[in-house]
DRENDO-1510 file (C-alpha; in Angstrom, 1 decimal, always signed):
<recs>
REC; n; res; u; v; w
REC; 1; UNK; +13.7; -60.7; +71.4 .
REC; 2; UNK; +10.3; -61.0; +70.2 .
REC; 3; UNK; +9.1; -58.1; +71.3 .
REC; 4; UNK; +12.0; -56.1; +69.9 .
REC; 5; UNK; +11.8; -58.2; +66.0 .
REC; 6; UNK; +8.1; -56.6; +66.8 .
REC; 7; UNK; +8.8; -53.2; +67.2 .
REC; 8; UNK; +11.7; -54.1; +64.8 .
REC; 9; UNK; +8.8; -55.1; +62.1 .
REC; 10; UNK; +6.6; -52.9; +62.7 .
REC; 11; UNK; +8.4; -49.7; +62.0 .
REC; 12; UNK; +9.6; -51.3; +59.0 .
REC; 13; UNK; +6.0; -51.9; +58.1 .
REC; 14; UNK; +5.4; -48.5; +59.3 .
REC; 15; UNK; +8.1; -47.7; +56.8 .
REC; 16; UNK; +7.3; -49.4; +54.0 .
REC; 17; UNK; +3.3; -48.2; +54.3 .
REC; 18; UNK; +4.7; -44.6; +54.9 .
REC; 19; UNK; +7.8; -44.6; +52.4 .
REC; 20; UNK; +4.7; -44.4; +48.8 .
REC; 21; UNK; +2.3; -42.1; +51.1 .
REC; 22; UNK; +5.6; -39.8; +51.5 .
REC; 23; UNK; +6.8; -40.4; +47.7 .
REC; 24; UNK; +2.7; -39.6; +46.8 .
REC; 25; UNK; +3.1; -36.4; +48.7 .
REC; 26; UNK; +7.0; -35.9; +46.7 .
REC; 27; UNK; +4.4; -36.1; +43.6 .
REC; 28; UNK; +1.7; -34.1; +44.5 .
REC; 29; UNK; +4.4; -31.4; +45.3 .
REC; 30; UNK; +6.1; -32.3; +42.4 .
REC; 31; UNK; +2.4; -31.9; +40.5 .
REC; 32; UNK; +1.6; -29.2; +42.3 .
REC; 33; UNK; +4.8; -27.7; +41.3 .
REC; 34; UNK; +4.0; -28.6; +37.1 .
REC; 35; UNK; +0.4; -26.7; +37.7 .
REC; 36; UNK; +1.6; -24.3; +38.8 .
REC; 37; UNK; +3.9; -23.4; +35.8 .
REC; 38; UNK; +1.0; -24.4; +33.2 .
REC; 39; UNK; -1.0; -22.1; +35.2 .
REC; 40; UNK; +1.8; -19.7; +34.3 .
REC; 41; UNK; +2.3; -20.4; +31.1 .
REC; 42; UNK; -1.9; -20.2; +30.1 .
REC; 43; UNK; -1.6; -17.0; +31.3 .
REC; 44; UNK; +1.2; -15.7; +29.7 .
REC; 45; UNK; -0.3; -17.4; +26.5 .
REC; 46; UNK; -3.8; -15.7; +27.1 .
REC; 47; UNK; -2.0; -12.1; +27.8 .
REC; 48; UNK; -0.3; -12.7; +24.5 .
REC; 49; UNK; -3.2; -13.6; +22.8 .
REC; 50; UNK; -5.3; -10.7; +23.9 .
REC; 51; UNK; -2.1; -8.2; +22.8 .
REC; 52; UNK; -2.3; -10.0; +19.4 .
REC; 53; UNK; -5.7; -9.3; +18.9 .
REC; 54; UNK; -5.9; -5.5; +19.9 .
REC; 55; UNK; -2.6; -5.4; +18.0 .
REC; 56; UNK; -4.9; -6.8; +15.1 .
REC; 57; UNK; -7.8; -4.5; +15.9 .
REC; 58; UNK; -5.4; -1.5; +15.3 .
REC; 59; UNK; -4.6; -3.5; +12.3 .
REC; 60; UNK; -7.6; -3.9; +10.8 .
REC; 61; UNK; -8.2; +0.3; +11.3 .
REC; 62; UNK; -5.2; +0.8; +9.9 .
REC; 63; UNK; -6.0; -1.2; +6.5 .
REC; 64; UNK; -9.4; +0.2; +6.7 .
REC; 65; UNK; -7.9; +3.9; +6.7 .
REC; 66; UNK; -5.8; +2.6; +4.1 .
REC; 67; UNK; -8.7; +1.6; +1.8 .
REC; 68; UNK; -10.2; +4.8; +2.5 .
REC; 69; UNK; -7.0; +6.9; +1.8 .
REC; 70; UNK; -6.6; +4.6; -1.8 .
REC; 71; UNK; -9.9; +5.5; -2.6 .
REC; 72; UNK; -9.7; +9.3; -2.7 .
REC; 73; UNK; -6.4; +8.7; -4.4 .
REC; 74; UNK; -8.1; +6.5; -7.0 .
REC; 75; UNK; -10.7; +9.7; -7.5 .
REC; 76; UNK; -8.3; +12.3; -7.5 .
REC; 77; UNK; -6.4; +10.4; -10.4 .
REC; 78; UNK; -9.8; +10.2; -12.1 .
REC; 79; UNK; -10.3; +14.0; -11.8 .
REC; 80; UNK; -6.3; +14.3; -13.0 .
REC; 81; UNK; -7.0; +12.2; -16.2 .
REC; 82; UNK; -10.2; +14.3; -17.0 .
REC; 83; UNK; -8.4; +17.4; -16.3 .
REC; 84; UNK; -5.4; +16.0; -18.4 .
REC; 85; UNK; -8.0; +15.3; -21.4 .
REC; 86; UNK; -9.2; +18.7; -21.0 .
REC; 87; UNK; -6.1; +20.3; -21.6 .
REC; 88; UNK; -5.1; +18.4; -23.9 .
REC; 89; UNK; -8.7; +19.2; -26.3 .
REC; 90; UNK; -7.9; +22.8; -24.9 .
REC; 91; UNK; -4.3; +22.1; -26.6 .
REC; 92; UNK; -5.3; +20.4; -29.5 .
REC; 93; UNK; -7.9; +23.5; -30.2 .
REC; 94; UNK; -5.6; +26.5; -30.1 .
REC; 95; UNK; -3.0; +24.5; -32.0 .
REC; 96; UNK; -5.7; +24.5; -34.9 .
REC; 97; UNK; -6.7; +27.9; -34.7 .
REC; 98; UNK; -2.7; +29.1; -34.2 .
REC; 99; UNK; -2.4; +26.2; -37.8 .
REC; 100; UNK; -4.9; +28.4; -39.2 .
REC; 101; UNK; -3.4; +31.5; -38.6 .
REC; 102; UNK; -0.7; +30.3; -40.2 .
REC; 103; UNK; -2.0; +28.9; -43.1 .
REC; 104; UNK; -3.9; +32.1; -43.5 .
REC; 105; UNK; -1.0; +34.2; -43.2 .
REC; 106; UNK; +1.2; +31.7; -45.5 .
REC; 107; UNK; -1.8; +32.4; -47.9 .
REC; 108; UNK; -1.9; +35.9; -47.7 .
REC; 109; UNK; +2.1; +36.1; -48.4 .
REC; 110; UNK; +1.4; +33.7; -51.3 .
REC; 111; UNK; -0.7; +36.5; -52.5 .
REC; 112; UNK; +1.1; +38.9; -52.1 .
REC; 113; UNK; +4.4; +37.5; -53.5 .
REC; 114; UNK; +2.6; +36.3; -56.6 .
REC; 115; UNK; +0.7; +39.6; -56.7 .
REC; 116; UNK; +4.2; +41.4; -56.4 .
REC; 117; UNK; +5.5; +39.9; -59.7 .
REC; 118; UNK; +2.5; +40.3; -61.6 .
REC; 119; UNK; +3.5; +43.9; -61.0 .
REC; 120; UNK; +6.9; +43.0; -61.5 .
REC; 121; UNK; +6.3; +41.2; -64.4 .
REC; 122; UNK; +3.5; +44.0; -65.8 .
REC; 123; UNK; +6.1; +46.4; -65.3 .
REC; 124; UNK; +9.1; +45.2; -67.7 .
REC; 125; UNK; +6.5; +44.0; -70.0 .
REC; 126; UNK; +5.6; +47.4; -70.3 .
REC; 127; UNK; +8.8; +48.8; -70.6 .
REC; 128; UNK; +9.9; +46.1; -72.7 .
REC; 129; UNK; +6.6; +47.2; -75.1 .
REC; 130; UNK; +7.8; +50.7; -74.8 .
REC; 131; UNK; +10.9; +49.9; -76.2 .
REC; 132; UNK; +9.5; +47.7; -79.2 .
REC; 133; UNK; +7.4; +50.8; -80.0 .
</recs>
Protein backbone atom coordinates (compact mmCIF):
# COMPACT_ATOMS: atom_id res chain seq x y z
CA UNK A 1 0.00 0.00 0.00
CA UNK A 2 2.87 2.11 0.30
CA UNK A 3 4.01 1.95 -2.80
CA UNK A 4 0.54 2.64 -4.38
CA UNK A 5 -0.17 5.99 -1.63
CA UNK A 6 3.36 6.74 -3.58
CA UNK A 7 2.37 6.59 -6.94
CA UNK A 8 -0.97 7.81 -5.43
CA UNK A 9 1.08 11.04 -4.10
CA UNK A 10 3.09 11.63 -6.55
CA UNK A 11 0.69 12.14 -9.40
CA UNK A 12 -1.09 14.34 -7.18
CA UNK A 13 2.05 16.21 -6.70
CA UNK A 14 2.58 15.81 -10.37
CA UNK A 15 -0.85 17.39 -10.52
CA UNK A 16 -0.77 20.03 -8.39
CA UNK A 17 3.03 21.16 -9.87
CA UNK A 18 1.39 20.69 -13.43
CA UNK A 19 -2.24 22.09 -12.69
CA UNK A 20 -0.52 26.46 -12.50
CA UNK A 21 2.19 25.45 -15.35
CA UNK A 22 -1.14 24.36 -17.47
CA UNK A 23 -3.30 27.39 -16.06
CA UNK A 24 0.15 29.72 -16.97
CA UNK A 25 -0.04 28.24 -20.47
CA UNK A 26 -4.38 28.97 -20.29
CA UNK A 27 -2.83 32.68 -19.67
CA UNK A 28 -0.23 33.00 -21.98
CA UNK A 29 -2.93 31.79 -24.60
CA UNK A 30 -5.30 33.83 -23.10
CA UNK A 31 -2.37 36.87 -23.35
CA UNK A 32 -1.46 35.85 -26.45
CA UNK A 33 -4.97 35.95 -27.48
CA UNK A 34 -5.34 40.02 -25.91
CA UNK A 35 -2.05 40.92 -28.12
CA UNK A 36 -3.16 39.79 -30.64
CA UNK A 37 -6.38 42.01 -30.76
CA UNK A 38 -4.29 45.27 -29.48
CA UNK A 39 -2.01 44.33 -32.28
CA UNK A 40 -5.28 44.68 -34.22
CA UNK A 41 -6.62 47.42 -32.97
CA UNK A 42 -2.99 49.73 -33.25
CA UNK A 43 -3.29 49.00 -36.58
CA UNK A 44 -6.60 49.80 -37.39
CA UNK A 45 -5.99 52.97 -35.29
CA UNK A 46 -2.66 53.76 -37.25
CA UNK A 47 -4.69 53.12 -40.82
CA UNK A 48 -7.15 55.53 -39.51
CA UNK A 49 -4.87 57.95 -38.53
CA UNK A 50 -2.94 58.02 -41.73
CA UNK A 51 -6.56 58.36 -43.70
CA UNK A 52 -7.15 61.36 -41.33
CA UNK A 53 -4.24 63.02 -42.17
CA UNK A 54 -4.19 62.73 -46.09
CA UNK A 55 -7.91 63.49 -45.65
CA UNK A 56 -6.45 66.72 -43.85
CA UNK A 57 -3.72 67.21 -46.50
CA UNK A 58 -6.56 67.52 -49.14
CA UNK A 59 -7.98 69.71 -46.61
CA UNK A 60 -5.59 72.01 -46.16
CA UNK A 61 -5.37 72.40 -50.40
CA UNK A 62 -8.69 72.85 -50.40
CA UNK A 63 -8.73 75.98 -47.93
CA UNK A 64 -5.67 77.10 -49.49
CA UNK A 65 -7.54 77.12 -53.08
CA UNK A 66 -10.17 78.65 -51.17
CA UNK A 67 -7.96 81.57 -49.95
CA UNK A 68 -6.75 81.98 -53.34
CA UNK A 69 -10.24 81.88 -55.09
CA UNK A 70 -11.44 84.75 -52.09
CA UNK A 71 -8.73 86.65 -53.03
CA UNK A 72 -9.45 87.29 -56.75
CA UNK A 73 -12.93 87.76 -55.60
CA UNK A 74 -11.86 90.41 -53.13
CA UNK A 75 -9.96 92.13 -56.35
CA UNK A 76 -12.61 91.82 -58.70
CA UNK A 77 -15.00 93.58 -56.23
CA UNK A 78 -12.36 96.29 -55.96
CA UNK A 79 -12.22 96.66 -59.73
CA UNK A 80 -16.37 96.61 -59.57
CA UNK A 81 -16.44 99.49 -57.00
CA UNK A 82 -13.94 101.60 -59.05
CA UNK A 83 -15.88 100.83 -62.16
CA UNK A 84 -19.11 101.62 -60.20
CA UNK A 85 -17.50 105.10 -59.14
CA UNK A 86 -16.68 105.64 -62.58
CA UNK A 87 -19.97 105.47 -63.81
CA UNK A 88 -21.40 106.97 -61.45
CA UNK A 89 -18.88 110.51 -62.12
CA UNK A 90 -19.57 109.48 -65.86
CA UNK A 91 -23.39 109.78 -64.61
CA UNK A 92 -23.21 112.60 -62.45
CA UNK A 93 -21.36 114.53 -65.56
CA UNK A 94 -23.82 114.11 -68.33
CA UNK A 95 -26.67 114.80 -65.84
CA UNK A 96 -24.92 118.34 -65.52
CA UNK A 97 -24.44 119.04 -68.92
CA UNK A 98 -28.18 117.42 -69.94
CA UNK A 99 -29.17 120.30 -66.46
CA UNK A 100 -27.51 122.77 -68.46
CA UNK A 101 -29.16 122.09 -71.52
CA UNK A 102 -32.02 122.53 -69.92
CA UNK A 103 -31.53 125.45 -68.06
CA UNK A 104 -30.27 126.95 -71.30
CA UNK A 105 -33.14 126.03 -73.23
CA UNK A 106 -35.60 127.16 -70.13
CA UNK A 107 -33.60 130.45 -70.62
CA UNK A 108 -33.93 130.85 -74.11
CA UNK A 109 -37.93 130.25 -73.89
CA UNK A 110 -37.87 132.77 -71.03
CA UNK A 111 -36.58 135.02 -73.67
CA UNK A 112 -38.49 134.43 -76.02
CA UNK A 113 -41.82 134.43 -74.21
CA UNK A 114 -40.90 137.76 -72.59
CA UNK A 115 -39.61 138.95 -75.93
CA UNK A 116 -43.02 137.74 -77.45
CA UNK A 117 -45.08 140.22 -75.26
CA UNK A 118 -42.84 143.02 -75.54
CA UNK A 119 -44.10 142.70 -79.15
CA UNK A 120 -47.37 141.91 -77.91
CA UNK A 121 -47.41 144.59 -75.72
CA UNK A 122 -45.55 147.19 -78.39
CA UNK A 123 -48.13 146.23 -80.64
CA UNK A 124 -51.63 147.32 -78.75
CA UNK A 125 -49.69 150.12 -77.44
CA UNK A 126 -49.36 151.17 -80.74
CA UNK A 127 -52.67 150.63 -81.79
CA UNK A 128 -54.03 151.84 -78.67
CA UNK A 129 -51.76 155.38 -79.54
CA UNK A 130 -53.24 155.16 -83.00
CA UNK A 131 -56.48 155.37 -81.74
CA UNK A 132 -55.80 158.36 -79.16
CA UNK A 133 -54.43 160.22 -82.15
Amino acid sequence: MNKQFLKATIIVLIFIFLLPLAAGAQETNDMTKILTEMSVDIKYIKNNIVTLSEETRGMKENIGELGTRITVVEERQINIKDEVCDVNSKNNWFLSIIGSMMLLSLGVQMKRIHAHRREDCGEENKEINKEIK
